[in-house]
Structures are given as C-alpha cells and as structure tokens.
C-alpha positions in Angstrom: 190.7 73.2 261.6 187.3 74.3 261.5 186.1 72.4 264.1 189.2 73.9 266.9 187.5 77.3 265.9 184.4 76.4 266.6 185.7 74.7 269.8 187.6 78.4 270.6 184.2 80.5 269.6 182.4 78.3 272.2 184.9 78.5 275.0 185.0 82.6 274.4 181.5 82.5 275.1 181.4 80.6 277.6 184.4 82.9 279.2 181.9 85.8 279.0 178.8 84.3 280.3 181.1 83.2 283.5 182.5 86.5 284.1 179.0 88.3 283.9 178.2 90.1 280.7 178.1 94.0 281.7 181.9 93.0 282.7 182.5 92.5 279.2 182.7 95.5 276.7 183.1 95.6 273.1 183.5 98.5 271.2 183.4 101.2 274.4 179.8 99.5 275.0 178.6 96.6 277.3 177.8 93.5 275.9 174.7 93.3 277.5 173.8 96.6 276.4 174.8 95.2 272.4 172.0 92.9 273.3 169.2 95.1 272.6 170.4 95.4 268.9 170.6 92.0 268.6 167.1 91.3 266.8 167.8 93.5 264.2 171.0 92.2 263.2 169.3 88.8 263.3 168.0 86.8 259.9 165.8 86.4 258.0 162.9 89.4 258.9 164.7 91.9 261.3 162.7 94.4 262.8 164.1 97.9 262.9 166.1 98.6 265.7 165.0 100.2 268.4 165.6 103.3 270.0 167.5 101.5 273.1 169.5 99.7 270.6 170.2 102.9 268.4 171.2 104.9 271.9 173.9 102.2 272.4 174.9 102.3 269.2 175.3 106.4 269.7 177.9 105.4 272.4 179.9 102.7 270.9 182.7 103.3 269.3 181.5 102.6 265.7 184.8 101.9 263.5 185.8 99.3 265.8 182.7 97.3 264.7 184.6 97.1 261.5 186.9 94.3 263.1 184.2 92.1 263.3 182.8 91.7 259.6 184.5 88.9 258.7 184.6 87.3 262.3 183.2 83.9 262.7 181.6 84.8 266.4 178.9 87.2 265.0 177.5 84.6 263.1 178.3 81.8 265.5 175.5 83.6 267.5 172.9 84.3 265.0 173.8 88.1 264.1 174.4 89.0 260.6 177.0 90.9 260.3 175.9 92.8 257.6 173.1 93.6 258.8 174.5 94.8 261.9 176.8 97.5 260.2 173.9 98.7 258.7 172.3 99.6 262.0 174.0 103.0 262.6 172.9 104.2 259.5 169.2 103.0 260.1 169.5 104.5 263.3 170.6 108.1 261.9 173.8 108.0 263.7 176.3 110.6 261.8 179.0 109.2 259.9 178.6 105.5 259.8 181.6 103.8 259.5 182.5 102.2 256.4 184.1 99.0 255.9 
C-alpha cells in the first residue's frame, strides 16, 4: 500500500512538471510562485522566508493550506509541513490560519 502511494505522489508530480508549473495553482497561488517559500519550509536550518515568499503567501488563500498537514506530497518533496504553516505567522500575515 505504501508503495502505490508513493507510485501516485510521483505520477502527480510528474503530471505537473508536464503541464508547466505556473499552469498549476494551489491554494489561489502558482506553484511556481509557492517555490520561493520553499527553503524555509525545508529541514533541518530554514532560513526565514523571504519577502517574495511572504508576498505570495499574502495572496494565497491561507486556510486551504490546512488540507495539506497531514498530506504525504509536502514531505515527499522535502517541505516540512509544519514548518510551512508556520510561515504566515513569521511573515506577519493577519490571522494565520490555524489547524
């Protein structure tokens, strides 16, 4: 079982390189713009995000982020999730979601 969502994870990916990644949105942004917060959602040291990551984040829309806390694909890709829920708050963005 693990192993056919692993497979799924991967071929989801590789759907989303194929069609282009500003195609793709998650959350109301693209995922290329989600990029830019990816190194500080990223174990072990992440640096603070920056303020290209934290305009995204201003954009997104911030409660559906809450979907993917317990997804596999966050980690499958190196991103914490935990530490990427706390990034509104580090960014100063009003009323963080909570999860």
């Amino acid at each position: 079982m693990e192993a056919n969502k692993k497979v799924v994870i991967l071929l989801g990916l590789m759907v989303v390189i194929a069609c282009g990644t500003d195609a793709q949105s998650v959350c109301g942004v693209s995922f290329s713009q989600l990029l830019t917060c990816m190194p500080a959602a990223t174990p072990p040291n992440p640096p603070p995000p920056t303020s290209t990551c934290c305009e995204v984040l201003s954009q997104a829309d911030l409660p559906c982020f809450c979907q993917f806390k317990s997804s596999p694909i966050l980690p499958s890709i190196g991103v914490d999730p935990e530490l990427a829920l706390q990034l509104p708050g580090k960014c100063k963005i009003p009323n963080p979601p909570t999860c």
